[in-house]
N, C-alpha and C positions, 0 to 999 in steps of 0.2 A: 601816619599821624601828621596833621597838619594844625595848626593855630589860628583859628579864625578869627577875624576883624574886632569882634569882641571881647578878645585874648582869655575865648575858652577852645579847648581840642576838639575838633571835629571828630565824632564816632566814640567818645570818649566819656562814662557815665559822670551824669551832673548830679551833685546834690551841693544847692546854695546855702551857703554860710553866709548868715548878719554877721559875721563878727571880723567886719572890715572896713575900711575905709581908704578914702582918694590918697593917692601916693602924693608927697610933697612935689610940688612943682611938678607934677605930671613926669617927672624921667623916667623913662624903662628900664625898668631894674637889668642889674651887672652881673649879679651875685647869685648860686644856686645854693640853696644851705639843705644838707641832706640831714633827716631828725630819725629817729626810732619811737614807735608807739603801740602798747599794748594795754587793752584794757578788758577787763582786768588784767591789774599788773601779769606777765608771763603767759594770758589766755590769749589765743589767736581765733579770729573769726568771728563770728554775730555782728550787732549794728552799733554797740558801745560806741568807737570812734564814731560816726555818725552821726551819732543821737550827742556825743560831745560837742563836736563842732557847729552842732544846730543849735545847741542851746535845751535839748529835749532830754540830758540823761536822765536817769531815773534812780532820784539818791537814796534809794529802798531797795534796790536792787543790788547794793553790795555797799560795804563799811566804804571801801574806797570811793565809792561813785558820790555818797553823802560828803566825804571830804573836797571833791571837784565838781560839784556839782554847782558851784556859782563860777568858777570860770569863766571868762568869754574870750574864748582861744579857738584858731582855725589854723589853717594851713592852703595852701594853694592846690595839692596834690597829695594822695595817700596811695599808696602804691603795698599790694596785698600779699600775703605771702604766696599766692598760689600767678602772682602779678599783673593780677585784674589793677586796674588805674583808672583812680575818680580824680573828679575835679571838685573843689571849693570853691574857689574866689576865682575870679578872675586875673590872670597876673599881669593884666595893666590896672589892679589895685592893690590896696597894702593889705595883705592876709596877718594877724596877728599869731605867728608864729616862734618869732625867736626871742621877743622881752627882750629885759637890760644885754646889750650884744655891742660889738664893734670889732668893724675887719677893714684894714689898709690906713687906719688915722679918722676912718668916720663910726660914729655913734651913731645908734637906733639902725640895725641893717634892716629890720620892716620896711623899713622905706625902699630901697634899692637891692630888694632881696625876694627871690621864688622860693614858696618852702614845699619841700617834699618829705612827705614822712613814709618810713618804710615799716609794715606792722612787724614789731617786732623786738627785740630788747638787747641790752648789753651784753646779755653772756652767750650765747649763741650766734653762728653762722646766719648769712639771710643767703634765702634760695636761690637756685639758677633762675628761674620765672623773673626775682622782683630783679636782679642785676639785667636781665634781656631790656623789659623794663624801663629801667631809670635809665639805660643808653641811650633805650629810641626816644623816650620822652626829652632828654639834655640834647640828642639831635633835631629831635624838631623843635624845642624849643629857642638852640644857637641860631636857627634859619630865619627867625623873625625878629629875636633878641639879644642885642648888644654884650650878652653874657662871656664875664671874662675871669671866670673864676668859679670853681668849686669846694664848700669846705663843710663841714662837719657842723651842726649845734656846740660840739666841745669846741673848736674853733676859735666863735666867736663871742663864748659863753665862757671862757675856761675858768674854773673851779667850781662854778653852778652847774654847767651841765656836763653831762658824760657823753652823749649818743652823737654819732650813731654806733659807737665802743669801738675795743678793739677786734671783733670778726669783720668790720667792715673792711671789705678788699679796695680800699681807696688805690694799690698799684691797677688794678683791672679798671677800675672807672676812669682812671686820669688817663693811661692808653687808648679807652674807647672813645672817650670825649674828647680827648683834647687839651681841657682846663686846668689850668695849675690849681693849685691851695692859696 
């Protein structure tokens, strides 16, 4: 895996997200914020996220998708249970992934933050596939980008968000990677 010039993954399936914008001051984000996402809530697999982060779900096709269905939320990278890994945005732009947030004394980590969502939810384990995964994806993305830290959506959201919960083996990511919290 490698990061090309246009800070999308080379070999790496694309589907483009509108629902981003130019990073402040152009700085290369520091920050990896790991998230959990299932949609339907606890369902794994089909295009839901997809059709989320494009703007396309279809709010007739479930009570919940009618409730998110104006969103306009993305993510840089979704990393599958079986840990197939897409790209969204490109992470030399701001992916609108983590809202009201703040990690080290700064506000709005959108700015100086890659978000990766892992399909999946709070109360259960996530699989060998998406941890192989999120390793090689946070090593080739340390190889181009100034990334100096790893931390959770609860992290930098705490009391609004949970994910990526407690299965997440945050002791196995921080030994692979490198990165502290």
């Amino acid at each position: 895996m490698a990061l090309g010039g246009d800070g999308r993954l080379v070999g790496v399936t694309q589907c483009v997200s509108p629902n981003c914008d130019a990073r402040p001051g152009g700085e290369p984000p520091t920050l990896l914020v790991v998230h959990n996402i299932s949609l339907p809530p606890f369902e794994y697999g089909g295009d839901a996220i997809e059709r989320l982060f494009t703007n396309r779900i279809d709010p007739s096709a479930s009570p919940f998708f009618a409730s998110i269905a104006q969103l306009r939320v993305s993510s840089h990278f979704l990393i599958r249970r079986d840990g197939e890994l897409m790209q969204f945005v490109s992470v030399f732009d701001r992916a609108w992934h983590a809202g009201v947030s703040h990690y080290d004394g700064r506000e709005r980590c959108n700015d100086f933050s890659v978000g990766v969502e892992l399909e999946g939810c709070d109360f259960e384990p996530f699989s060998e596939a998406q941890y192989r995964s999120l390793i090689g994806l946070t090593a080739a993305l340390s190889d181009s980008l100034p990334l100096t830290a790893l931390v959770g959506h609860q992290d930098i959201a705490p009391g609004r968000k949970t994910d990526p919960g407690a299965f997440f083996d945050w002791a196995r990511v921080r030994a692979a990677t490198g990165l502290p919290g």
